[in-house]
N, C-alpha and C positions, 0 to 999 in steps of 0.2 A: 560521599553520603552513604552510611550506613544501609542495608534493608528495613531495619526497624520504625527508621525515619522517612523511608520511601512507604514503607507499610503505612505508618500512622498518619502520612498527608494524603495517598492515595488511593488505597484500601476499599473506603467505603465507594469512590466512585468508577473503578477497576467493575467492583461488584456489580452497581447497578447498569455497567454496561454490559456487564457477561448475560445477567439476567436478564436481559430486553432481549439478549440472542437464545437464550437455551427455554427458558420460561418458567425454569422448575429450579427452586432455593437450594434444595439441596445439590443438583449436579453444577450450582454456579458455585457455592463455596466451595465443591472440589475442585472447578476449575482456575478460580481465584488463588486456591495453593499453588497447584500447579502454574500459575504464572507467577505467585512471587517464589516457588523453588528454579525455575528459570531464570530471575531477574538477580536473585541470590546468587546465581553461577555464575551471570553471562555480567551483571551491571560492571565489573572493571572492562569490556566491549566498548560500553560507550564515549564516546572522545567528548563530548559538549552535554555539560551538565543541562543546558540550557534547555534543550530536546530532551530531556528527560521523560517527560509526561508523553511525547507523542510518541519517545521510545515504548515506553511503558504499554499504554492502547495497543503497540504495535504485539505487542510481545502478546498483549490480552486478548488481541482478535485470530492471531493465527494458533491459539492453544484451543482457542473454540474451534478453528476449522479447522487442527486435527480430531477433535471430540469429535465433530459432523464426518470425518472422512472415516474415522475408526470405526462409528457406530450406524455407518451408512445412513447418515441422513441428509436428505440431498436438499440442496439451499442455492436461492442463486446469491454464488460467492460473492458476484460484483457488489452486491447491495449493502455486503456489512461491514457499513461505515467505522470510522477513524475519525477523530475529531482531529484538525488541520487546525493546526493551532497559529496564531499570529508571529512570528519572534520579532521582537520589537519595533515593527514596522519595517526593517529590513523586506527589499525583498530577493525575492531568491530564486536561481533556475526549478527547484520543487514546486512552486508556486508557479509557474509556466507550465512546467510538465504536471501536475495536475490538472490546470486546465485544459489541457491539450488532452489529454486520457479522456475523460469527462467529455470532450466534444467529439471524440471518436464514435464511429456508430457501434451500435452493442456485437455485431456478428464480428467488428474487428475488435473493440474492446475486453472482450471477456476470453479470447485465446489469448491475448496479450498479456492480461493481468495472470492467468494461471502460468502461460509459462514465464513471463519474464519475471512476475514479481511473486509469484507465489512457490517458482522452481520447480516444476512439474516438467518433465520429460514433456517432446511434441506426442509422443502415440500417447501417453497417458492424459494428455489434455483430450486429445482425437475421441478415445473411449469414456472420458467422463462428459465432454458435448455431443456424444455421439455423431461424430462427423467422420469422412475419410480423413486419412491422415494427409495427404495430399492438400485435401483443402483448408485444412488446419496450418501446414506451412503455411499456403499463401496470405491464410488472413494475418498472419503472425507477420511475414515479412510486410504486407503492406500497410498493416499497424503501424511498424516501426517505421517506416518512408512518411506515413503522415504525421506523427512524432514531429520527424525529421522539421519535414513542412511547416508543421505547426511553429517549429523553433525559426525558420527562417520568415513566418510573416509575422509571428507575435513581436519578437526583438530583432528582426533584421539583422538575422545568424546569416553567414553563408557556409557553401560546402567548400573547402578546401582540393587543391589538387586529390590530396589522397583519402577522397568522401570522407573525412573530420569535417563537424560542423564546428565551426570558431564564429566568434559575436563576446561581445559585456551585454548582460540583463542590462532592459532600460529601467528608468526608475516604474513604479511600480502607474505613474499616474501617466504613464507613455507608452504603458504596456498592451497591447490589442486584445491578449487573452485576460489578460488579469484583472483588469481594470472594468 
Protein backbone atom coordinates (compact mmCIF):
# COMPACT_ATOMS: atom_id res chain seq x y z
CA UNK A 1 0.00 0.00 0.00
CA UNK A 2 1.27 3.02 -1.10
CA UNK A 3 1.55 6.28 1.65
CA UNK A 4 -0.78 8.21 -0.54
CA UNK A 5 -3.30 5.71 -0.12
CA UNK A 6 -2.68 5.25 3.76
CA UNK A 7 -2.79 9.14 3.71
CA UNK A 8 -6.13 9.44 1.89
CA UNK A 9 -8.09 6.73 4.10
CA UNK A 10 -6.36 7.65 7.29
CA UNK A 11 -5.34 11.19 7.43
CA UNK A 12 -8.20 12.93 8.43
CA UNK A 13 -8.72 10.53 11.61
CA UNK A 14 -4.66 10.30 12.45
CA UNK A 15 -5.58 14.33 12.79
CA UNK A 16 -8.37 14.25 14.98
CA UNK A 17 -6.64 11.99 17.21
CA UNK A 18 -3.34 14.15 17.56
CA UNK A 19 -5.76 16.96 18.05
CA UNK A 20 -7.74 15.69 21.29
CA UNK A 21 -3.86 15.16 22.54
CA UNK A 22 -2.07 18.61 21.63
CA UNK A 23 -5.21 20.93 21.37
CA UNK A 24 -3.82 23.32 19.11
CA UNK A 25 -4.43 22.91 14.77
CA UNK A 26 -1.56 24.05 13.93
CA UNK A 27 1.12 21.84 16.08
CA UNK A 28 -1.43 18.67 15.09
CA UNK A 29 -0.85 19.31 11.33
CA UNK A 30 2.92 19.39 12.13
CA UNK A 31 2.67 16.46 13.97
CA UNK A 32 0.43 14.51 11.49
CA UNK A 33 3.44 15.11 8.87
CA UNK A 34 5.62 14.05 11.14
CA UNK A 35 3.86 10.81 11.48
CA UNK A 36 3.17 10.20 7.82
CA UNK A 37 7.26 11.08 7.17
CA UNK A 38 7.62 8.11 9.68
CA UNK A 39 4.95 5.82 8.19
CA UNK A 40 6.76 6.83 4.59
CA UNK A 41 10.11 5.28 6.03
CA UNK A 42 9.24 2.81 8.42
CA UNK A 43 5.58 1.25 6.46
CA UNK A 44 7.71 -1.70 4.37
CA UNK A 45 8.41 -2.63 8.86
CA UNK A 46 4.99 -3.77 8.88
CA UNK A 47 4.47 -7.67 8.18
CA UNK A 48 0.33 -7.79 8.36
CA UNK A 49 -1.35 -5.16 6.35
CA UNK A 50 -4.19 -6.04 8.55
CA UNK A 51 -2.73 -4.02 11.67
CA UNK A 52 -2.23 -1.31 9.59
CA UNK A 53 -4.49 1.17 11.23
CA UNK A 54 -3.49 0.14 14.81
CA UNK A 55 0.05 0.31 13.33
CA UNK A 56 -0.53 3.59 12.27
CA UNK A 57 -2.17 5.21 15.94
CA UNK A 58 0.75 3.49 17.16
CA UNK A 59 3.15 5.47 15.08
CA UNK A 60 0.57 8.75 15.77
CA UNK A 61 0.70 8.50 19.70
CA UNK A 62 4.44 8.05 20.29
CA UNK A 63 5.31 11.09 17.70
CA UNK A 64 2.95 13.08 20.26
CA UNK A 65 4.97 11.83 23.31
CA UNK A 66 8.05 12.75 21.79
CA UNK A 67 6.42 16.51 20.96
CA UNK A 68 5.36 16.16 25.00
CA UNK A 69 9.02 14.94 25.93
CA UNK A 70 10.84 17.40 23.57
CA UNK A 71 8.78 20.33 24.74
CA UNK A 72 8.65 19.28 28.34
CA UNK A 73 5.18 18.87 28.79
CA UNK A 74 4.22 16.52 31.24
CA UNK A 75 1.15 14.24 30.67
CA UNK A 76 0.10 11.19 32.30
CA UNK A 77 1.47 8.92 29.43
CA UNK A 78 -0.60 5.98 30.55
CA UNK A 79 -3.78 7.70 29.56
CA UNK A 80 -3.22 8.39 25.79
CA UNK A 81 -5.23 5.99 24.37
CA UNK A 82 -4.77 3.81 21.13
CA UNK A 83 -7.79 2.51 19.60
CA UNK A 84 -7.51 -1.52 19.99
CA UNK A 85 -9.07 -2.50 17.25
CA UNK A 86 -11.03 -5.83 16.71
CA UNK A 87 -9.15 -8.24 13.94
CA UNK A 88 -11.65 -10.26 12.86
CA UNK A 89 -12.84 -11.69 15.83
CA UNK A 90 -9.74 -13.61 16.21
CA UNK A 91 -8.49 -13.65 19.32
CA UNK A 92 -5.14 -13.10 20.29
CA UNK A 93 -2.31 -13.12 23.18
CA UNK A 94 -2.53 -8.74 22.77
CA UNK A 95 -6.00 -9.01 23.68
CA UNK A 96 -4.83 -10.90 27.07
CA UNK A 97 -2.02 -8.83 27.66
CA UNK A 98 -3.86 -5.74 27.27
CA UNK A 99 -6.10 -6.74 29.77
CA UNK A 100 -3.82 -7.76 32.08
CA UNK A 101 -1.77 -4.18 31.81
CA UNK A 102 -5.23 -2.50 32.37
CA UNK A 103 -5.87 -4.57 35.49
CA UNK A 104 -2.45 -3.82 37.00
CA UNK A 105 -2.52 -1.23 39.67
CA UNK A 106 -1.30 2.26 38.33
CA UNK A 107 2.15 2.32 40.71
CA UNK A 108 2.96 -0.95 38.81
CA UNK A 109 1.38 -0.07 35.46
CA UNK A 110 2.98 3.11 34.49
CA UNK A 111 6.92 1.97 35.28
CA UNK A 112 5.93 -0.90 33.11
CA UNK A 113 4.44 0.76 30.25
CA UNK A 114 7.56 3.58 30.04
CA UNK A 115 10.10 1.04 30.29
CA UNK A 116 8.86 -1.99 28.52
CA UNK A 117 6.75 -0.34 26.00
CA UNK A 118 7.68 3.00 25.64
CA UNK A 119 11.73 2.03 25.88
CA UNK A 120 12.89 4.28 28.47
CA UNK A 121 16.07 3.27 30.39
CA UNK A 122 14.94 2.18 34.36
CA UNK A 123 16.93 5.72 35.82
CA UNK A 124 15.12 7.66 33.24
CA UNK A 125 11.72 6.31 34.05
CA UNK A 126 13.11 6.66 38.11
CA UNK A 127 13.47 10.55 37.15
CA UNK A 128 10.53 11.20 35.08
CA UNK A 129 8.12 9.37 38.15
CA UNK A 130 10.28 10.75 40.43
CA UNK A 131 10.83 7.68 42.46
CA UNK A 132 14.27 5.81 43.60
CA UNK A 133 15.53 3.88 41.16
CA UNK A 134 15.51 1.09 43.35
CA UNK A 135 11.89 1.15 43.51
CA UNK A 136 11.26 1.71 40.07
CA UNK A 137 13.08 -1.77 39.45
CA UNK A 138 10.98 -3.48 41.67
CA UNK A 139 7.68 -2.20 40.54
CA UNK A 140 8.98 -3.18 36.97
CA UNK A 141 10.00 -6.56 37.94
CA UNK A 142 6.84 -7.34 39.80
CA UNK A 143 4.67 -5.91 36.92
CA UNK A 144 6.05 -8.36 34.90
CA UNK A 145 5.52 -11.49 37.47
CA UNK A 146 1.69 -10.27 37.44
CA UNK A 147 1.74 -10.23 33.68
CA UNK A 148 3.08 -13.42 34.11
CA UNK A 149 0.15 -14.40 36.45
CA UNK A 150 -2.36 -12.76 34.77
CA UNK A 151 -1.36 -15.22 31.59
CA UNK A 152 -1.48 -18.17 33.73
CA UNK A 153 -5.11 -17.55 35.38
CA UNK A 154 -6.79 -15.80 32.30
CA UNK A 155 -5.71 -18.89 29.65
CA UNK A 156 -4.21 -21.49 32.01
CA UNK A 157 -0.54 -20.72 30.67
CA UNK A 158 1.99 -22.57 32.93
CA UNK A 159 5.67 -21.80 33.73
CA UNK A 160 7.92 -24.02 32.29
CA UNK A 161 11.06 -25.62 33.85
CA UNK A 162 13.14 -22.80 32.48
CA UNK A 163 10.34 -19.79 33.80
CA UNK A 164 8.98 -19.77 29.82
CA UNK A 165 5.26 -19.38 30.22
CA UNK A 166 3.75 -21.97 27.39
CA UNK A 167 -0.32 -22.35 27.19
CA UNK A 168 -2.85 -21.85 23.42
CA UNK A 169 -5.19 -18.57 23.93
CA UNK A 170 -8.54 -19.98 24.84
CA UNK A 171 -11.15 -18.86 22.54
CA UNK A 172 -11.96 -15.45 23.29
CA UNK A 173 -15.54 -16.52 25.23
CA UNK A 174 -13.33 -18.91 27.72
CA UNK A 175 -11.11 -16.28 28.37
CA UNK A 176 -11.23 -14.79 32.26
CA UNK A 177 -9.61 -11.53 31.15
CA UNK A 178 -11.11 -10.80 28.01
CA UNK A 179 -14.23 -11.81 28.10
Amino acid sequence: MTTQTIWNLYAEDVKYFILSKVKDSSIADDLLQDTFIKVHTKKDTLKDEAKLKAWLFSVARFTVLDYFRQHKITTDETNIDVPFLENDNKHTEHDCLHGIIKSLPKKYRDPLFLADIKGLKQDEVAKQLKLPLPTVKSQIQRARKQIAQGFMECCDFKMNTNGYLVGEIKEKKDCKVCN
